[in-house]
ZANUSE-605545 format. One record per atom (N, C-alpha, C, O): residue in one letter; z, y, x. Coordinates in steps of 0.1 Angstrom, whole numbers, plus 5000, padded with zeros to 4 digits. Example, Ala and Ser with C-alpha at 12.3 -4.5 7.8 and 13.67 -1.06 7.14 Angstrom:
! ZANUSE-605545
A507849435132A507849555123A507849675132A508549675142S507149785128S507149895137S507950005129S508050115134
! end
This chain:
! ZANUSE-605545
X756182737118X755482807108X754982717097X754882767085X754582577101X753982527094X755082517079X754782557068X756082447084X757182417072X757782507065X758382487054X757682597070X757782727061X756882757052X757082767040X755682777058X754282747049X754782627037X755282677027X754782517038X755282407028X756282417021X756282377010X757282487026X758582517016X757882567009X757582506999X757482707011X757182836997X756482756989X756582736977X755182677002X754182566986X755182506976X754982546964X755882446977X756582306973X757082416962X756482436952X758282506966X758982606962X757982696949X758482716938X756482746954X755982796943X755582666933X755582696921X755382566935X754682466927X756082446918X755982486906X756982406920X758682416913X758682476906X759082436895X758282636907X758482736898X757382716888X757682726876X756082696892X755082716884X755382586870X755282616858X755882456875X755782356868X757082396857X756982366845X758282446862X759282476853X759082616842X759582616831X758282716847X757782786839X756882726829X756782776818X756082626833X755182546820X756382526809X756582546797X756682476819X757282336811X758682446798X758782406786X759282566803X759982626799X758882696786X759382726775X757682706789X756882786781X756582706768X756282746756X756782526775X755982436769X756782416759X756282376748X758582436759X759882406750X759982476738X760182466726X759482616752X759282746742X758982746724X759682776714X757382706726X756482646715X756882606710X757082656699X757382446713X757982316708X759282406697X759282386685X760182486704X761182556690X760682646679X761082636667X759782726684X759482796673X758282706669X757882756658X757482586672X756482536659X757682446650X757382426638X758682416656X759582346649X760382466635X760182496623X761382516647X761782666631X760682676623X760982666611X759282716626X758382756612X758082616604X757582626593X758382476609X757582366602X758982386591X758882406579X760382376599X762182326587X761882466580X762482486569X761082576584X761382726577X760582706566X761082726554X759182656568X758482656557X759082556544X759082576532X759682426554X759882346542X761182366534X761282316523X762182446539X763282486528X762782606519X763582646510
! end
């Protein structure tokens, strides 16, 4: 039971960190498109 318990942890923390991180890219494109959008 116990490693089961640990998988899903390990497994939710995986998800949580790549959802940042995918949210964090996210940003990073569109503050980029509006910074090249504004300057052309």
């Amino acid at each position: 039971m116990e490693i089961a318990m640990m998988e899903m942890t390990i497994c939710d923390e995986v998800r949580t960190v790549w959802w940042c991180g995918l949210r964090f890219a996210m940003a990073i494109c569109d503050l980029l498109l509006r910074w090249f959008g504004g300057v052309e």
